[in-house]
Structures are given as C-alpha cells and as structure tokens.
N, C-alpha and C positions, 0 to 999 in steps of 0.2 A: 427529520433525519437529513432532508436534502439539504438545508441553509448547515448545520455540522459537517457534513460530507464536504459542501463547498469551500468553506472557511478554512477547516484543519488541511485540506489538501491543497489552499492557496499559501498556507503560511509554513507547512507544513514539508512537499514533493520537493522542493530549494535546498533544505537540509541535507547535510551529508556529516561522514565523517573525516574531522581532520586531526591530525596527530593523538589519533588512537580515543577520539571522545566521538561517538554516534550522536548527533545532535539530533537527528530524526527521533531516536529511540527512548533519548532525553526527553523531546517533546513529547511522543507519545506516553511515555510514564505520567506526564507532570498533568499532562488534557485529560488522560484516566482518574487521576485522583481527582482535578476540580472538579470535569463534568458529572459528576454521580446522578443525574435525571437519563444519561443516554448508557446504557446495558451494552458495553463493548466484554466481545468473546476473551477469556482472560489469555488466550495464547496468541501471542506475534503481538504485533503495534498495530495502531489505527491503521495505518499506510497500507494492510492486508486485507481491508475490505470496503464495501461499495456498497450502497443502497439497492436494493431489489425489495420494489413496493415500498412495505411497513417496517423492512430486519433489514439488518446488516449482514451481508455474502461474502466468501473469502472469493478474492480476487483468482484463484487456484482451480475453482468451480466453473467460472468464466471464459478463461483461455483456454485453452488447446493447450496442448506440448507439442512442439516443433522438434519432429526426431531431425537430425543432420549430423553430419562428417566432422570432425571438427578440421580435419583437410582440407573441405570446401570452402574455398576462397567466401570472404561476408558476403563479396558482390554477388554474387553467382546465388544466396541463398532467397529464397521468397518466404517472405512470413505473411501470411494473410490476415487480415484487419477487418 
C-alpha cells in the first residue's frame, strides 16, 4: 500500500481542475479501473485516503475539524499539525 500511496499522491495532489474538467477525479477513476489488486473504498477518489498499517483510512478519520469564525482574519487562526 505504501509504494501506491506514494506514487498516486506524487502524480496525483498537482492535479486540479481547470475549465470545469477535475483532473484529480479523472485520475482517480482511470487508477480505480487499472489497479484492480488494490481494494479502494468505492465513495470519493484515491486522494480521500491514506495508509494505516494493512487498509486504507479516510483522511476525515485523521484530522480534527477546526471550528472558526469565518470573521477571523486567516492570520489570527491556528490550525494545529
């Protein structure tokens, strides 16, 4: 899982969308069909989870939610890492 994690998320996190086409999501579809050896969760794209141990974790499990203002100036917010 770790060498798949690393690869799809170096080729992969770059991606964005430009004039209304997700190239991320793109990718993610097209790496779900060829890899069929790696058992990705069928909702959201690759880019939604991370290796813990032997499985794959959604990223959502992970972080925290950060409640805030949306008043408060960026500067002023602390997100802790």
């Amino acid at each position: 899982y770790w060498f798949i994690f690393c690869f799809t998320a170096s080729c992969g996190f770059c991606l964005c969308e430009v004039d209304g086409v997700d190239y991320r999501k793109n990718f993610s579809n097209w790496w779900k069909n060829e890899m069929k050896t790696i058992k990705y969760p069928s909702k959201g794209t690759i880019f939604e989870y991370f290796v813990k141990e032997t499985r794959l974790e959604e990223w959502s499990a992970a972080v925290e939610e950060i409640a805030y203002s949306s008043d408060t100036p960026m500067g002023d917010v602390t997100v802790p890492t």
